[in-house]
C-alpha positions in Angstrom: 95.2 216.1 65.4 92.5 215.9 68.1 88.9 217.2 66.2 86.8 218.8 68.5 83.3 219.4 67.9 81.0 221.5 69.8 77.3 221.3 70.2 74.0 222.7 72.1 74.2 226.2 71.0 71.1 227.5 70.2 68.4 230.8 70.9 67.4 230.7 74.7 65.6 233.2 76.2 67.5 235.6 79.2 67.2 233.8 82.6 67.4 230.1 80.7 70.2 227.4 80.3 71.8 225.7 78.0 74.8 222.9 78.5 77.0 222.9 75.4 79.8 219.9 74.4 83.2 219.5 73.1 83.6 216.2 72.2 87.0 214.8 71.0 87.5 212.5 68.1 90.0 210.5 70.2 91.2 210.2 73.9 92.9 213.2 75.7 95.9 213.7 77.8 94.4 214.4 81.6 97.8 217.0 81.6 95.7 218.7 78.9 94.1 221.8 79.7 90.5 222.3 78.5 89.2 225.7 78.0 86.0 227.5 76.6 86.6 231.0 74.9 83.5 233.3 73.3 83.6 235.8 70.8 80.6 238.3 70.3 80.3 240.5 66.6 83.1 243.2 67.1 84.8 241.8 70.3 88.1 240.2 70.9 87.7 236.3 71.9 87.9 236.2 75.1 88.4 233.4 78.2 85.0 231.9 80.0 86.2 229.1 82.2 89.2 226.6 82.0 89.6 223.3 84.0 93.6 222.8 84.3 95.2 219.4 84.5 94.7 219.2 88.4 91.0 219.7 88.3 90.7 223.0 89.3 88.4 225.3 87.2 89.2 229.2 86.6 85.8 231.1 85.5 85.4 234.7 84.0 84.4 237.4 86.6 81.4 238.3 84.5 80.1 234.2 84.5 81.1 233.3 88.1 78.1 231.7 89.8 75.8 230.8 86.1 78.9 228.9 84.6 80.4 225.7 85.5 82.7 223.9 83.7 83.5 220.4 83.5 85.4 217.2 81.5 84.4 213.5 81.6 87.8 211.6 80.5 86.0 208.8 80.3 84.4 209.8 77.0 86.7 212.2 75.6 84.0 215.4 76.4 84.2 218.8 78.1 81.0 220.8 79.1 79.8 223.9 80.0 76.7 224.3 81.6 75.2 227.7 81.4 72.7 229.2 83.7 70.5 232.3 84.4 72.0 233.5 80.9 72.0 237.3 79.8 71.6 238.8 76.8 75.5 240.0 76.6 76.3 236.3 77.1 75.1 236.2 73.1 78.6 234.9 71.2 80.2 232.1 69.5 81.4 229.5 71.8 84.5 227.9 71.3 86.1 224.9 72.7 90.0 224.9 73.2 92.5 222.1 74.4 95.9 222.9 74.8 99.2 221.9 77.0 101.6 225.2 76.9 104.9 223.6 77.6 103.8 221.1 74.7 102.8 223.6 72.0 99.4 221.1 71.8 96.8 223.6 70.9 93.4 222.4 69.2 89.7 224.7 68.7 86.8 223.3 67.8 84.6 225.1 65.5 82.4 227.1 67.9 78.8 226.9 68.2 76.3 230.0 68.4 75.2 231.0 71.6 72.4 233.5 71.3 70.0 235.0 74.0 67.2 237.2 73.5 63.7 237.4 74.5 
């Protein structure tokens, strides 16, 4: 098992930032991929941005431009920094690493994301 704890959630007003974490309890595979998924009250979970094993990042259409993803390998975290946030951005945040040809597959507990004037 690889724990993964998120933090920096929090109330921000619309047009603010927030960076959140995803730190892991112990080191991970760079052939991992490292994704961040949000669910809002009455949606499905859905995909915000994903950095596969080669570096490359893959973002949401609707956070293209305000979103950027990123890992550090050196201390076992993945961010996402969040700009020029929207209300419909409001959601639980969740961190994901998983290799698919592995079955590896680990979530962190999400973190509450929530912007409103």
């Amino acid at each position: 098992q690889v724990p993964l704890v998120e933090s920096g959630g929090g109330l921000v007003q619309p047009g603010g930032s927030l960076r959140l974490s995803c730190a892991a309890s112990r080191s991970i595979s760079r052939l991992y991929y490292m994704g961040w998924y949000r669910q809002a009250p009455g949606k499905q979970r859905e995909l915000v941005a994903l950095i596969l094993p080669d570096g490359t990042t893959q973002y949401a259409d609707s956070v293209k431009g305000r979103f950027t993803n990123s890992r550090d390998n050196t201390n076992n975290t993945g961010y996402l920094q969040m700009n020029s946030l929207k209300t419909e951005d409001t959601a639980v945040y969740y961190c994901r690493v998983f290799q698919p040809t592995s079955g590896v597959d680990y979530w962190g507990q999400g973190t509450q994301v929530t912007v409103s004037s």
